[in-house]
N, CA, C and O atoms as CSV, one atom per row, in Angstrom:
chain,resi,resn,atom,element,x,y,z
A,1,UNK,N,N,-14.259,-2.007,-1.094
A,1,UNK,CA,C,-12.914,-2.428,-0.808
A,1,UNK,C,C,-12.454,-3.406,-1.880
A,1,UNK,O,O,-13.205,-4.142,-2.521
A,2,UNK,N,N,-11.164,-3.329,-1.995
A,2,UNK,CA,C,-10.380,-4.214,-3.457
A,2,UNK,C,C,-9.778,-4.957,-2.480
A,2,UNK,O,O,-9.462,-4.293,-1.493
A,3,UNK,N,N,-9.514,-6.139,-2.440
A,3,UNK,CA,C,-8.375,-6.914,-1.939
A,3,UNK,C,C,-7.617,-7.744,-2.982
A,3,UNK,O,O,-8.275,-8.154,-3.939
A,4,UNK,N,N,-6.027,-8.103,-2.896
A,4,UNK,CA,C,-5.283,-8.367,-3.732
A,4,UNK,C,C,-5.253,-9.863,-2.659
A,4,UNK,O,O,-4.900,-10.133,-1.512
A,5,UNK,N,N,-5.788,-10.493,-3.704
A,5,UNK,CA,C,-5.535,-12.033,-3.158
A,5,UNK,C,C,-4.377,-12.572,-3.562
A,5,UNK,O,O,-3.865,-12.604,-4.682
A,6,UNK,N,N,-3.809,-13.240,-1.918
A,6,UNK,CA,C,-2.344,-13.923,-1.838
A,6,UNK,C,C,-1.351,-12.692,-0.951
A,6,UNK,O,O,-1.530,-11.566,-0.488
A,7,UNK,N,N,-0.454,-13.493,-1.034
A,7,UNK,CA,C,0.240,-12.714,0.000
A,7,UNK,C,C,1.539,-12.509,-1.005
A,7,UNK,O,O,1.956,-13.173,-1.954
A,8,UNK,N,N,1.925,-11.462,-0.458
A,8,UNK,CA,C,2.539,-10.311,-1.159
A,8,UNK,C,C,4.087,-9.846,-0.660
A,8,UNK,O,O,3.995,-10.149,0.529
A,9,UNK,N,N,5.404,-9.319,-0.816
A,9,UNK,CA,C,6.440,-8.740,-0.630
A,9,UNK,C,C,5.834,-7.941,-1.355
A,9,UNK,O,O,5.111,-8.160,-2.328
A,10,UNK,N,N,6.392,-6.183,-0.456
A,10,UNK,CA,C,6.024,-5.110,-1.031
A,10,UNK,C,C,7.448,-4.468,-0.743
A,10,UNK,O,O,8.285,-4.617,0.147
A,11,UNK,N,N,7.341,-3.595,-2.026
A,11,UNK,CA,C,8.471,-2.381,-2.189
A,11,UNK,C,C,7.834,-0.777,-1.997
A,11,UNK,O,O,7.027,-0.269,-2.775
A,12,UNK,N,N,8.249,-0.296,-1.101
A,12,UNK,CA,C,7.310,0.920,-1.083
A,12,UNK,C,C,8.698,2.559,-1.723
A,12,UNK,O,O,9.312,3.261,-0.920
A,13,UNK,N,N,8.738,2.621,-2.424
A,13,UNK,CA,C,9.403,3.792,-3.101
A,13,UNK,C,C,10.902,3.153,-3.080
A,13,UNK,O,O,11.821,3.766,-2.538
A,14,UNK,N,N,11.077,2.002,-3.646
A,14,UNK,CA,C,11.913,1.404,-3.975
A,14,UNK,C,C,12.825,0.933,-3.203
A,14,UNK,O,O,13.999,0.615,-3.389
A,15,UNK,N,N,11.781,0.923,-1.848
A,15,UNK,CA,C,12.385,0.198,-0.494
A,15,UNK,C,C,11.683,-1.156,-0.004
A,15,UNK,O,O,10.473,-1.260,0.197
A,16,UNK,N,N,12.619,-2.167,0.156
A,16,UNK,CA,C,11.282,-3.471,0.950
A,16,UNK,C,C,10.636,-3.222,2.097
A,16,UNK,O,O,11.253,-2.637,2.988
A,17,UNK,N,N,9.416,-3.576,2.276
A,17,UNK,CA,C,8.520,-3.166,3.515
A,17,UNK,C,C,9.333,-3.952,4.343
A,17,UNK,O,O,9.829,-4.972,3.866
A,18,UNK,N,N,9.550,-3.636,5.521
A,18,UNK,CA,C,9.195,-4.840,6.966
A,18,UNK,C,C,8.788,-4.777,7.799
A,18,UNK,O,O,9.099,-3.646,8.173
A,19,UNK,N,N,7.957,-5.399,8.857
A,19,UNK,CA,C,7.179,-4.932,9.694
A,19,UNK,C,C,8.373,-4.679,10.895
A,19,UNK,O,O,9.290,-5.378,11.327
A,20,UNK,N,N,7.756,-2.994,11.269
A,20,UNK,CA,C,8.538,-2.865,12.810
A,20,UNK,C,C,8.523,-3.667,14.005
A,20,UNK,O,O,9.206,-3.365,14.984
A,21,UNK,N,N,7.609,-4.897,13.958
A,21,UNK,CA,C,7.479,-5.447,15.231
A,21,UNK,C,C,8.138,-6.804,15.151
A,21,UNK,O,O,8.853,-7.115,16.104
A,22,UNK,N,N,7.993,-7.716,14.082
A,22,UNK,CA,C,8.499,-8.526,13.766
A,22,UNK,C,C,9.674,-9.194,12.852
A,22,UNK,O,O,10.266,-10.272,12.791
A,23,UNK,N,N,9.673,-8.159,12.295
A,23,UNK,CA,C,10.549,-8.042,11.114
A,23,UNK,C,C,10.474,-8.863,9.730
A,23,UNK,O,O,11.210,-9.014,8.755
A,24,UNK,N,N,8.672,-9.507,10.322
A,24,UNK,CA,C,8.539,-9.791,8.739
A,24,UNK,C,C,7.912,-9.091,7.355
A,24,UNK,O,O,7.044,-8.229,7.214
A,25,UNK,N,N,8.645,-9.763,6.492
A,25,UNK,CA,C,7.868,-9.167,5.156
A,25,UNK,C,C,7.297,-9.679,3.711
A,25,UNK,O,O,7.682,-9.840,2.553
A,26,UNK,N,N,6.051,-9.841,4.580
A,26,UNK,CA,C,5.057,-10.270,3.445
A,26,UNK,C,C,3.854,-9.910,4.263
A,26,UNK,O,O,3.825,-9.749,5.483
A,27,UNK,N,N,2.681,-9.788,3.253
A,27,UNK,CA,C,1.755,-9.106,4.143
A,27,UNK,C,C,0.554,-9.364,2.705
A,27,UNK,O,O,0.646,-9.571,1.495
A,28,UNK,N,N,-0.497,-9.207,3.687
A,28,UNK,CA,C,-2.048,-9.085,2.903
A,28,UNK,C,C,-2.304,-7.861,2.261
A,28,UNK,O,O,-1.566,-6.881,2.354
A,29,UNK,N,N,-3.446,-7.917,1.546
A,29,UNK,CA,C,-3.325,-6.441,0.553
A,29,UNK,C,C,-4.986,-6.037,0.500
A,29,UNK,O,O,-5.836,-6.786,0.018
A,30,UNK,N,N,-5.290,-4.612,1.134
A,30,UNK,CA,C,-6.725,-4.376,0.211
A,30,UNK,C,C,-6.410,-2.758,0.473
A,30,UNK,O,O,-5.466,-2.202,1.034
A,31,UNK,N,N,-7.633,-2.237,-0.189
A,31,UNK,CA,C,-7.694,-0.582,-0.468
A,31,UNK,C,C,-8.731,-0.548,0.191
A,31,UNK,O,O,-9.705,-1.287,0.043
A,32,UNK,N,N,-8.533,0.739,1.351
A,32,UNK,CA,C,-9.350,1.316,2.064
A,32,UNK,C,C,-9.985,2.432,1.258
A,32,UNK,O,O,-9.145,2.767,0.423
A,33,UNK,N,N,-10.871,3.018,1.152
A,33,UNK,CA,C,-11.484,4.411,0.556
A,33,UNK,C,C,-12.272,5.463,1.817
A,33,UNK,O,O,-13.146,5.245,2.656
A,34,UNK,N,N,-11.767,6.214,1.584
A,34,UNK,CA,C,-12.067,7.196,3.142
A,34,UNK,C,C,-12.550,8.678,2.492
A,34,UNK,O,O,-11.801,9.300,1.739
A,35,UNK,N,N,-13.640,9.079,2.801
A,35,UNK,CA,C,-14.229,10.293,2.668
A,35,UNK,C,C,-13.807,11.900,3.165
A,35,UNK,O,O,-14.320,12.580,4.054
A,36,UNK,N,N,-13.144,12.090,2.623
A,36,UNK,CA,C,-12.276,13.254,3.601
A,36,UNK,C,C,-13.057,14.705,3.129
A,36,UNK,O,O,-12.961,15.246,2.027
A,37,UNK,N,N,-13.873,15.172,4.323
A,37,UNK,CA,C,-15.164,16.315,3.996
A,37,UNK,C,C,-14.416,17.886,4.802
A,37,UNK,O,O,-14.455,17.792,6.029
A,38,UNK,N,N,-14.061,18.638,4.516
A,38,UNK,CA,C,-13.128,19.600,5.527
A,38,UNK,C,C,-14.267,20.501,5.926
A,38,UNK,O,O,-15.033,21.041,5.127
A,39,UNK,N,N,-14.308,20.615,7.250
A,39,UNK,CA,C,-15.428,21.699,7.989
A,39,UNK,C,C,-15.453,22.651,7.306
A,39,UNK,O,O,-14.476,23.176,6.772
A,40,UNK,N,N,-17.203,23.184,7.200
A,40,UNK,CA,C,-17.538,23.936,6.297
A,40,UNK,C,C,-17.517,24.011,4.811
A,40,UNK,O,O,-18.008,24.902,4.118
A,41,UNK,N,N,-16.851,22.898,4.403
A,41,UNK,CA,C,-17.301,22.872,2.770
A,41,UNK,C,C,-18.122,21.591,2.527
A,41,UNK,O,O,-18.297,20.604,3.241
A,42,UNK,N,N,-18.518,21.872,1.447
A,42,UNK,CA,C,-19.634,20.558,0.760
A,42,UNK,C,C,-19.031,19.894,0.191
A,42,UNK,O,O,-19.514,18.786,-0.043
A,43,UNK,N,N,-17.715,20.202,-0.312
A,43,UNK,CA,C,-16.779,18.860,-1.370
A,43,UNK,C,C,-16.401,18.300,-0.566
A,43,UNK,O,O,-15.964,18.858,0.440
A,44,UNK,N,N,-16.432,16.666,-0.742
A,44,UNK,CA,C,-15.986,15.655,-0.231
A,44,UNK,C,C,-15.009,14.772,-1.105
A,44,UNK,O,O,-15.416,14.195,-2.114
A,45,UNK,N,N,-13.707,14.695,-0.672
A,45,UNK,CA,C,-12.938,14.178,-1.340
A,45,UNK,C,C,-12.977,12.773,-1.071
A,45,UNK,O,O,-13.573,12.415,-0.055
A,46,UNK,N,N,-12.139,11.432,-2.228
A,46,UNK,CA,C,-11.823,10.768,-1.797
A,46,UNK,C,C,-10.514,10.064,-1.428
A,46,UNK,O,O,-9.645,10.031,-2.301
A,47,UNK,N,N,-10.296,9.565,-0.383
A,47,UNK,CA,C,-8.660,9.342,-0.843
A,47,UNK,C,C,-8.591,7.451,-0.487
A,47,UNK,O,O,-9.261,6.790,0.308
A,48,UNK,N,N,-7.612,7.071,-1.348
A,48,UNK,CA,C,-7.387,5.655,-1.137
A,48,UNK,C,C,-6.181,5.224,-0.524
A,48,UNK,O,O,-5.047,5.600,-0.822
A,49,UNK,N,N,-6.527,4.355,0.414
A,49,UNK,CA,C,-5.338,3.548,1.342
A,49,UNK,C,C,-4.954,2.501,0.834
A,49,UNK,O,O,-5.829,1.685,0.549
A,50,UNK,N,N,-3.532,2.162,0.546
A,50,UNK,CA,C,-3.407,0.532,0.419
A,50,UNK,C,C,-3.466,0.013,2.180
A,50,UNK,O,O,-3.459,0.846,3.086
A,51,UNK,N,N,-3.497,-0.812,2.315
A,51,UNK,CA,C,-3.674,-1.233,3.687
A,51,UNK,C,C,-3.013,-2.610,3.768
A,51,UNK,O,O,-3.616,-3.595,3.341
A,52,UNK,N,N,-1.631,-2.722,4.375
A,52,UNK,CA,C,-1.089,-3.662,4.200
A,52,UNK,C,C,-1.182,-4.531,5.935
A,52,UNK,O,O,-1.143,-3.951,7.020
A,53,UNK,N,N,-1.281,-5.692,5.753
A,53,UNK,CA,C,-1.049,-6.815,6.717
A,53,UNK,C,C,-0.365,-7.418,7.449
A,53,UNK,O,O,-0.773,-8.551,7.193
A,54,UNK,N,N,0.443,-7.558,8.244
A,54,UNK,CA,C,1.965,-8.851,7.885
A,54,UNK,C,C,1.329,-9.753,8.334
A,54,UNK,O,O,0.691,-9.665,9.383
A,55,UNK,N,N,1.388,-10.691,7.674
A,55,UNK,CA,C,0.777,-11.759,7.854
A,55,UNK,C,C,1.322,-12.956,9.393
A,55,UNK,O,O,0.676,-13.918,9.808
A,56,UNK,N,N,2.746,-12.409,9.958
A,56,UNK,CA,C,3.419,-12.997,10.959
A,56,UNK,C,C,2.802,-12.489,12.034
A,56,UNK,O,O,2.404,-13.381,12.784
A,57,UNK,N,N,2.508,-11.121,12.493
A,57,UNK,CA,C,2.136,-10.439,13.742
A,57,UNK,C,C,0.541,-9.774,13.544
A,57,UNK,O,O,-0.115,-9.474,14.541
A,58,UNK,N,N,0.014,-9.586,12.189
A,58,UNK,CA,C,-0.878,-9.354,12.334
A,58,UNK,C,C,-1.094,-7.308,12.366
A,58,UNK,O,O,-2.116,-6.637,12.505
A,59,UNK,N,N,0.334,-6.891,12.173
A,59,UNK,CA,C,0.578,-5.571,12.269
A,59,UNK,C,C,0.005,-4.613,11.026
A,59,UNK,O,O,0.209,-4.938,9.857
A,60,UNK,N,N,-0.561,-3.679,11.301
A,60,UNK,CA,C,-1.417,-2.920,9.843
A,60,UNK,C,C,-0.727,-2.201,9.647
A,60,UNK,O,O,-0.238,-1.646,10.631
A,61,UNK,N,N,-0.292,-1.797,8.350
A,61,UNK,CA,C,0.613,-0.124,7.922
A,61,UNK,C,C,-0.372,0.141,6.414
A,61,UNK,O,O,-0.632,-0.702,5.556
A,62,UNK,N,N,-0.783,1.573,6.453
A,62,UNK,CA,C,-1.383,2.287,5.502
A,62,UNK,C,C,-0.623,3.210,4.650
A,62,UNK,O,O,-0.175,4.245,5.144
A,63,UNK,N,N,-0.436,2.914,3.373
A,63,UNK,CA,C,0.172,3.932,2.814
A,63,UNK,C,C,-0.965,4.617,1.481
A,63,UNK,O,O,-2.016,4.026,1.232
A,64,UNK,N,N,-0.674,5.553,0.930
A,64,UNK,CA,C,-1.404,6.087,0.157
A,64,UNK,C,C,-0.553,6.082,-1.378
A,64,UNK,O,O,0.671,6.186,-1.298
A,65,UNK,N,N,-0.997,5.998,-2.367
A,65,UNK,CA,C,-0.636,5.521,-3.362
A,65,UNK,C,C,-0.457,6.090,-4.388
A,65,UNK,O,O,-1.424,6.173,-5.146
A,66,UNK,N,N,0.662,6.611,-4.740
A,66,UNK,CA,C,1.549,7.992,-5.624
A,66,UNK,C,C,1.770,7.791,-7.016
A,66,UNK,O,O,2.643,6.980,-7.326
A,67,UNK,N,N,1.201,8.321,-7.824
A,67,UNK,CA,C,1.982,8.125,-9.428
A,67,UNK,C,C,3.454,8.997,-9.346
A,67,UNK,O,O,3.303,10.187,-9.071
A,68,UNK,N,N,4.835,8.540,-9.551
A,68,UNK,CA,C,5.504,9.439,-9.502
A,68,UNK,C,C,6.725,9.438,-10.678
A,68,UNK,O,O,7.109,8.296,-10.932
A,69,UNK,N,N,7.273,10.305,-11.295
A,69,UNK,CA,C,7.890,10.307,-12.401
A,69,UNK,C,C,9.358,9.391,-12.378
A,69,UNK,O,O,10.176,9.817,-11.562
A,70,UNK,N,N,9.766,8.234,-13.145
A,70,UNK,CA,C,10.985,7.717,-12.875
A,70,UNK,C,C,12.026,8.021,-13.470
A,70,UNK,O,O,12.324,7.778,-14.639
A,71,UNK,N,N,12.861,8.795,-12.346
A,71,UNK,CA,C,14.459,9.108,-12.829
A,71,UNK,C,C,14.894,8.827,-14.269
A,71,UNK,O,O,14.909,9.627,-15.205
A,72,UNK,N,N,15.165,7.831,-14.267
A,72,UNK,CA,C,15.548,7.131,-15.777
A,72,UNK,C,C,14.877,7.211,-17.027
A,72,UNK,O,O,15.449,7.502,-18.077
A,73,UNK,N,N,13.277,6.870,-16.887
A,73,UNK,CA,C,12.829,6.440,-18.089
A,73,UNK,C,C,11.873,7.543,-18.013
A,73,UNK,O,O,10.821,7.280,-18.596
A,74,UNK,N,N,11.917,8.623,-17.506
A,74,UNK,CA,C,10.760,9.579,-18.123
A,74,UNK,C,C,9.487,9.505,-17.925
A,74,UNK,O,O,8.659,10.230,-18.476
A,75,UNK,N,N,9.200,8.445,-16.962
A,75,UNK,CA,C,7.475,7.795,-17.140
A,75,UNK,C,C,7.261,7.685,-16.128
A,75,UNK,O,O,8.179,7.443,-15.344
A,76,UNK,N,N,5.797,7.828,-15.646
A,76,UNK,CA,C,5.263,7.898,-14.356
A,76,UNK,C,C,5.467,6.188,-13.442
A,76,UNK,O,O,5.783,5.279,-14.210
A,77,UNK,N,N,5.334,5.856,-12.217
A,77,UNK,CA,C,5.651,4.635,-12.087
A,77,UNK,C,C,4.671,5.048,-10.751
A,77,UNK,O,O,4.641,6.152,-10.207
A,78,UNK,N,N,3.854,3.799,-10.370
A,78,UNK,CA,C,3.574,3.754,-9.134
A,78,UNK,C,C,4.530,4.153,-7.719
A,78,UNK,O,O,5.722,4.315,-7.979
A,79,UNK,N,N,4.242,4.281,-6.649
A,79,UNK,CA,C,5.496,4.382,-5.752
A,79,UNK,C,C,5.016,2.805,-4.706
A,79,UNK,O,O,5.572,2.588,-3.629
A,80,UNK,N,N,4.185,2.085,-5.149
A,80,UNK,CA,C,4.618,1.028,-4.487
A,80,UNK,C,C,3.979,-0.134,-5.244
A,80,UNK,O,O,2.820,-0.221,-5.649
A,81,UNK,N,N,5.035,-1.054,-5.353
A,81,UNK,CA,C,4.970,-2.158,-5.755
A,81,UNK,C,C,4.826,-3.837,-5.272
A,81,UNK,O,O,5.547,-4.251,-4.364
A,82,UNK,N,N,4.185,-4.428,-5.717
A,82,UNK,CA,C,3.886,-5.889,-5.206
A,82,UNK,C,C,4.555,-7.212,-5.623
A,82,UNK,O,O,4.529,-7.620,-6.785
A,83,UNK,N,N,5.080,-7.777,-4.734
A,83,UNK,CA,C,5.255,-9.366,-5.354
A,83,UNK,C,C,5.260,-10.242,-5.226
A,83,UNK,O,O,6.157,-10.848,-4.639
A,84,UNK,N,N,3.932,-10.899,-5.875
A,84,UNK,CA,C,3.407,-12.440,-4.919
A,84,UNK,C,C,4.249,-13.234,-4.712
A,84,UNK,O,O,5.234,-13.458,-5.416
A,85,UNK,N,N,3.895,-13.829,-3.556
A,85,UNK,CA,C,4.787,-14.815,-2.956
A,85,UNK,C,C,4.085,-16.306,-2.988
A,85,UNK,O,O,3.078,-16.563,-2.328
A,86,UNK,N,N,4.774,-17.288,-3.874
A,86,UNK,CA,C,4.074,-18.517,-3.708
A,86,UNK,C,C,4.185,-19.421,-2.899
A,86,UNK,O,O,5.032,-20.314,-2.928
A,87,UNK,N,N,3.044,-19.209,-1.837
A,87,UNK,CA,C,3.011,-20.960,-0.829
A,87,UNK,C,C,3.056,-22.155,-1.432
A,87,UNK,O,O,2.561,-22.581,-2.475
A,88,UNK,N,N,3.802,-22.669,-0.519
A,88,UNK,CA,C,4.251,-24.348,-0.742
A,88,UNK,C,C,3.300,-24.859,0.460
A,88,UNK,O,O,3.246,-26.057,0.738
């Protein structure tokens, strides 16, 4: 597991996260890695979760993490983005 130390505002496909329960947004950060084996075959894939936090309610949301081409500039761009937030 990776964890992104500090707490974070996230943009997920060029939208701000917020949590459905509380409506806050900032949240903890690590990558889940999950073994995905499909009955009857021997390849085992892997796939990675970001696994986000809110740090107000304690609410988990998993998203999976896309290279995807940007409109404008021609170039691949993550589809979700981070931005630390500094405690006082």
């Amino acid at each position: 597991m990776v964890r992104r130390r500090g707490i974070y505002e996230v943009n997920v496909l060029g939208k701000s996260l917020t949590c459905l329960f509380c409506q806050g947004n900032q949240f903890r950060h690590r990558e889940v890695y999950m073994d995905l084996q499909p009955l009857g075959q021997k390849v085992t894939n892997q796939l990675t979760f970001q696994s986000l936090t809110c740090t107000s309610c304690g609410d988990n949301r998993m998203f999976q993490e896309k290279e995807i081409l940007h409109q404008t500039s021609e170039k691949q761009v993550s589809s979700i983005e981070y931005t630390e937030v500094i405690q006082e």
